[in-house]
Structure formats: structure tokens, C-alpha cells
C-alpha positions in Angstrom: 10.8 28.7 47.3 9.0 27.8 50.7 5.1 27.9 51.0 3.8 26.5 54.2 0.8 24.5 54.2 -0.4 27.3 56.5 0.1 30.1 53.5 -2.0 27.9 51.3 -5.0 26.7 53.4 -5.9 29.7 55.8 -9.2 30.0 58.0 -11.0 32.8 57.3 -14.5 34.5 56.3 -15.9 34.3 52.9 -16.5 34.2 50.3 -13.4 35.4 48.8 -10.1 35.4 50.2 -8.9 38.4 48.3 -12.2 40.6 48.5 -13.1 39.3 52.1 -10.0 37.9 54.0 -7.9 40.6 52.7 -9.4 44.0 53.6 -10.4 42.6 57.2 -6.9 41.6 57.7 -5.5 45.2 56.3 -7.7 46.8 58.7 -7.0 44.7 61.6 -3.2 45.7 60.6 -4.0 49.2 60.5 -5.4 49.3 63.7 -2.3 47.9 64.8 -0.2 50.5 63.5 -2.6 53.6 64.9 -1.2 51.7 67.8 2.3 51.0 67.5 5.2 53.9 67.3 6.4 53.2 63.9 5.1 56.5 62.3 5.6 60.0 63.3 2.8 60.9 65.8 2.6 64.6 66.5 3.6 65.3 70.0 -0.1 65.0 72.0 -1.8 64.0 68.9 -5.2 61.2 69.5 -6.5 59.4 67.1 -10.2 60.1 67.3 -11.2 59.1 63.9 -10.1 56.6 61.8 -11.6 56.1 57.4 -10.8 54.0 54.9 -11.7 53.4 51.1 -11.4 50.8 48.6 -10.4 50.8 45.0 -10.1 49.3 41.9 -12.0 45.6 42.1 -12.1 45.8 45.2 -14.2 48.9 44.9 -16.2 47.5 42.0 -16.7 44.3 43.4 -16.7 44.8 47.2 -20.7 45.0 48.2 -21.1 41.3 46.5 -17.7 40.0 48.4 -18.7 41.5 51.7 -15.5 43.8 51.3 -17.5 46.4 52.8 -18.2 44.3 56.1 -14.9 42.8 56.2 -13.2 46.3 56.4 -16.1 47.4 59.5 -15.1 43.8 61.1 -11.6 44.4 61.0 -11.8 47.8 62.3 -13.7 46.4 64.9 -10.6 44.1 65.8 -12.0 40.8 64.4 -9.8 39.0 62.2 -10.6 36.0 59.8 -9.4 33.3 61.3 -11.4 34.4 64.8 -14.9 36.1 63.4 -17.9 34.4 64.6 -19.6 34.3 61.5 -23.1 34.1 63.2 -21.9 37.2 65.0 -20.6 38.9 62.1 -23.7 40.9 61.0 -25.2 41.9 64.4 -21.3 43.8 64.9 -21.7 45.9 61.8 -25.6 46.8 62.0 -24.2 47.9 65.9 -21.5 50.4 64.6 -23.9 51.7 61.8 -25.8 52.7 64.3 -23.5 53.7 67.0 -21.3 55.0 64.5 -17.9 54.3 66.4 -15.7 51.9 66.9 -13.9 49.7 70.2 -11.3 47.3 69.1 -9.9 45.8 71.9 -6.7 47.3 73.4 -7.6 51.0 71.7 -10.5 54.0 72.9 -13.1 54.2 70.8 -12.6 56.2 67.8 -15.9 57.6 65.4 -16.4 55.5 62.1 -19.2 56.1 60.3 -19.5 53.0 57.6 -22.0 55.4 55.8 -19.4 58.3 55.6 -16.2 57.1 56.3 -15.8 54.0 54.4 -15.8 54.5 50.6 -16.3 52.3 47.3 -13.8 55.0 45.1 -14.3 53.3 41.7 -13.0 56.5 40.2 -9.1 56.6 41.6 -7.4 53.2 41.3 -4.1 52.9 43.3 -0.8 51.9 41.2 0.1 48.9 42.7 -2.5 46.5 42.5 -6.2 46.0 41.0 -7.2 45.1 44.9 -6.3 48.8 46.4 -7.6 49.9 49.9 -6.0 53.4 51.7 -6.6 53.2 55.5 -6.3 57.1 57.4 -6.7 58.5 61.4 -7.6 61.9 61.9 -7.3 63.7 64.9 -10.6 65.0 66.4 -10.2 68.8 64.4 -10.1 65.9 61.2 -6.4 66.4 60.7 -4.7 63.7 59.2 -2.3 61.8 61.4 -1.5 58.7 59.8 -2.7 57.1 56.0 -1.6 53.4 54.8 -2.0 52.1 51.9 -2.3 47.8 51.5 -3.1 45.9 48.8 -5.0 42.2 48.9 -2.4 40.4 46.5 -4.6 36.8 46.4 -5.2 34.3 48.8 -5.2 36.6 51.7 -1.7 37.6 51.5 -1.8 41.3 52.3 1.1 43.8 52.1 1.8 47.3 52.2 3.0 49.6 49.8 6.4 49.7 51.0 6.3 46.1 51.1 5.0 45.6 47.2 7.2 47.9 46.2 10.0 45.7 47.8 8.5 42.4 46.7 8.6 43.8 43.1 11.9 44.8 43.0 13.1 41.4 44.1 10.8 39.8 41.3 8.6 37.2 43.8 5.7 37.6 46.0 7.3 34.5 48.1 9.3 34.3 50.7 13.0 33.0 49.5 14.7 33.3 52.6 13.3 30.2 54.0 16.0 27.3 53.9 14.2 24.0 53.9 15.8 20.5 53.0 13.1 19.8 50.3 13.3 23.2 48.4 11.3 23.1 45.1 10.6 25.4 41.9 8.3 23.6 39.6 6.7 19.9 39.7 9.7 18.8 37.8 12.2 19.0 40.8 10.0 17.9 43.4 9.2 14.6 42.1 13.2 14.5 41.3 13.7 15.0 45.4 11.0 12.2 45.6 12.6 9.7 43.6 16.4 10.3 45.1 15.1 10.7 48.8 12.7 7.8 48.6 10.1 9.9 50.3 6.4 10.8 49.5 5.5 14.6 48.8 3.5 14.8 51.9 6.6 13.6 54.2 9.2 16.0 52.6 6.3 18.6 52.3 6.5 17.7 56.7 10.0 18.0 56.9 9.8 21.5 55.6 7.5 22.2 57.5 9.0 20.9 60.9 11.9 23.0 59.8 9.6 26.2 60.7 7.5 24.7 64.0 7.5 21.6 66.1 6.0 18.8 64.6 3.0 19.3 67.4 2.3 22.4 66.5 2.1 21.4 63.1 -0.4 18.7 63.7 -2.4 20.8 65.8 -2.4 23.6 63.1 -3.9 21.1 60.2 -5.9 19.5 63.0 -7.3 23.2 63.0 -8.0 23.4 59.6 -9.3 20.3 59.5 -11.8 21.4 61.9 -13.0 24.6 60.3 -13.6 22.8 57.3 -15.7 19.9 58.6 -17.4 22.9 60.8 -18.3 25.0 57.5 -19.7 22.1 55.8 -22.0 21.0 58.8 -22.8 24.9 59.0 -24.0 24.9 55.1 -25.9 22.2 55.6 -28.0 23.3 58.8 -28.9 26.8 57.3 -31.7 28.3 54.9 -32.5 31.6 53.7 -30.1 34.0 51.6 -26.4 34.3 51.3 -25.1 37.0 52.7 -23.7 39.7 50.4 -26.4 41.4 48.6 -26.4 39.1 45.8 -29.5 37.4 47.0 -28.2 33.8 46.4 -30.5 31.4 47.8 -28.8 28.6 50.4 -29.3 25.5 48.6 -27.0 23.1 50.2 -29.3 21.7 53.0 -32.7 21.1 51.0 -30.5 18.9 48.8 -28.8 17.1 51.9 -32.3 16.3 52.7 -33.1 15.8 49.5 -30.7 13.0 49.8 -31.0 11.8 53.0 -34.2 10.6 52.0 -33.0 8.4 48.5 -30.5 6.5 51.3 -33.3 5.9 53.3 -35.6 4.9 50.6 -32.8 2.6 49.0 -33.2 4.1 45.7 -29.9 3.6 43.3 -28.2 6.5 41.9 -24.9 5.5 40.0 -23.9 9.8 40.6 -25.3 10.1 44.4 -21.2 10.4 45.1 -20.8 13.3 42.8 -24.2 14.3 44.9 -22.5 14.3 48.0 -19.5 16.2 47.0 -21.3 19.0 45.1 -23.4 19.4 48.5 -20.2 19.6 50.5 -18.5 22.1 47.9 -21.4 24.1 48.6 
């Protein structure tokens, strides 16, 4: 079994990687079938409107996870690893109002986020708790295409073709991978440890290396890296509320201050490190 570093830590909008990564990406995918030629477009046929709902947790859930946004965003043609967060808000309160949509690379298609984006808590879809069904319409509202993808955790998102595939083979992973350092359980990697007399982290790198040059594997971790140390110093800059209707109030700078000021006042605190570390987790 061969999970890349990259399938484990992605970069993304939160807070939720299944309720906020997930739907953005499905709709970002959708977009790119409406444009691709995989599906049988009636002869002359334009997509002029394109809806989509979510279901089951997603649907029960979804206002406090930003699912709602995320879905708006990714029809907009923003993707989690690439959203301005700062931006993020402005772009859906602009196609509320305009009530349409311009991804880049398609026309402009109608979406009404009032109308055409539901929360259907009442019809869950078969495959997974985390259910969203994408459709275009033509401009007399006739249906032209309709995907369904599901948000399987960690913002791994498949279709329904593809769960139904990933079922039938019994794993979610990809086993077609061949790396040197191939592992099931904690068991057999720290048996490869002990025979190859390397760490986990340098047979976790020859794996990887197996799938990318070694510099674009240090630029990729460099990236995350990065977005990390970005989100923390974000956090710690910013008052006000959370967004996601929850109204959870930002907490993480008044304490950085909060602490700033014992370092400067000298004052001992045998947990200021576990101070520190919650202020960063924030």
C-alpha cells in the first residue's frame, strides 16, 4: 500500500477536509467535465446552467463547515490548494448577487446559490454519508449532464463510478503503486527498518522519489511547509468571528499577546510551552 506524503498533508481551505476541501474539489471536477467530451453531449447542446445539492452530513452539517461556500468557490473555478482565503467571501457575496458564474476557461453559466444549490437532508445517496449530486441544464432547464461524488475523508474525492470500483476491489488506496519500502501495518515497516538499516523518513523518501524527482519532492514539502507556517501567522494576526455561522470567536491572537507580554515581563510559567502550542494549534 503506497500513500504519498502529498495524500496525507494537502493544502487546502478549512475547516474540514471532508466538509470543505471535498465539495470544492468535486465542483471544481465537475466543471471540468461540463468541459471535457467524456459524456454524451446532445448535438448543439450549451450548458447555460449548472446546480448542485448536498446530502446526508454533508447536508446536515454543511452551513457550519462552509460546505455551502466551498461548493460556490469551486464552481467559481477556485480550488483548495489556490483559494485566497481573504478573497474567499467577497467571491460568493459577488455571485449571490450576480447570480452567475465565470470559471476560467468556460462562459458564464446562471447559479443562483439561493436556488440552485441545495442542503437535501431528506434523500441521502447510497454510497457514502458525504453525498453531493452536481447537474447542467441547458438554457430551456433540460438536463444535459448530472454527477454524482462523494467526499470519502481527507479530501479524497471520487465518483460514483469510481466508489463503486474502489469497493469492489476492497481498498480506498491505491495498490498499484510499486515502491521498494511497501508497508501494511506498523509491524512490517519497522521490520524494513531494522533489515535495511534505514530510518522511516528515508525509506518513506525513497518511495516517494519513486513517484517524482527528489526536487520536486522537496519543493512540494517546502510547500506545505510554507502554508502551515502562513496559517499560523494568519491566526495569530486576526480578530473577530470564524467564519461559518457558528459564531466562534478568534481567540488565538489575544492569547499570543497575552503571552508576548509574560516573556517580556519575565514571569515563569512551568506550561508556557504547552501555551505556545495550543496557540499554534489554533
Amino acid at each position: 500500500m503506497f500513500l504519498s506524503v502529498f495524500d496525507l498533508f494537502k493544502i487546502g481551505i478549512g475547516p474540514s477536509s471532508s466538509h470543505t476541501m471535498g465539495p470544492m474539489t468535486a465542483a471544481r471536477r465537475f466543471l471540468d467535465e461540463v468541459a471535457g467530451d467524456d459524456w454524451p453531449r446532445p448535438a448543439g447542446a450549451k450548458v447555460d446552467r449548472v446546480a448542485a445539492s448536498l446530502h446526508g452530513s454533508l447536508a446536515y452539517t454543511g452551513i457550519g463547515h462552509g460546505s455551502d461556500r466551498a461548493v460556490v468557490l469551486g464552481l467559481a473555478g477556485q480550488t483548495p490548494q489556490t483559494v485566497d482565503p481573504d478573497q474567499a467571501d467577497s467571491i460568493v457575496e459577488r455571485i449571490a448577487a450576480e447570480k452567475r458564474i465565470s470559471p476560467p476557461g468556460h462562459p458564464s453559466y446562471r447559479f443562483d446559490p439561493a436556488t440552485d444549490l441545495v442542503l437535501d437532508r431528506k434523500t441521502p445517496l447510497s454510497g457514502h454519508a458525504n453525498g453531493m449530486a452536481f447537474c447542467a441544464y441547458d438554457a430551456d432547464d433540460r438536463l444535459l449532464l448530472k454527477r454524482i461524488y462523494y467526499s470519502i475523508g481527507g479530501g479524497f474525492v471520487v465518483s460514483e463510478e469510481e466508489l463503486q470500483r474502489m469497493k469492489a476491489k476492497g481498498s480506498a488506496t491505491s495498490e498499484g503503486k510499486k515502491v521498494p519500502y511497501p508497508f501494511k501495518n506498523a509491524v512490517e515497516m519497522l521490520s524494513m527498518a531494522a533489515k535495511s538499516g534505514l530510518s522511516i523518513a528515508d525509506m518513506k523518501r525513497v518511495n516517494e522519489e519513486t513517484q517524482m524527482t527528489r526536487e520536486e519532492l522537496d519543493a512540494g514539502l517546502d510547500g506545505i511547509w510554507s502554508a502551515m507556517k502562513g496559517c499560523i501567522e494568519r491566526g495569530l494576526s486576526q480578530d473577530g468571528i470564524m467564519p461559518g455561522g457558528l459564531k466562534v470567536r478568534r481567540r488565538a491572537r489575544q492569547l499570543h499577546d497575552r503571552l508576548q507580554e509574560q516573556w517580556r515581563q519575565n514571569r515563569p510559567n512551568p506550561l508556557l510551552a504547552n501555551d505556545w502550542l495550543s496557540i499554534y494549534a489554533m
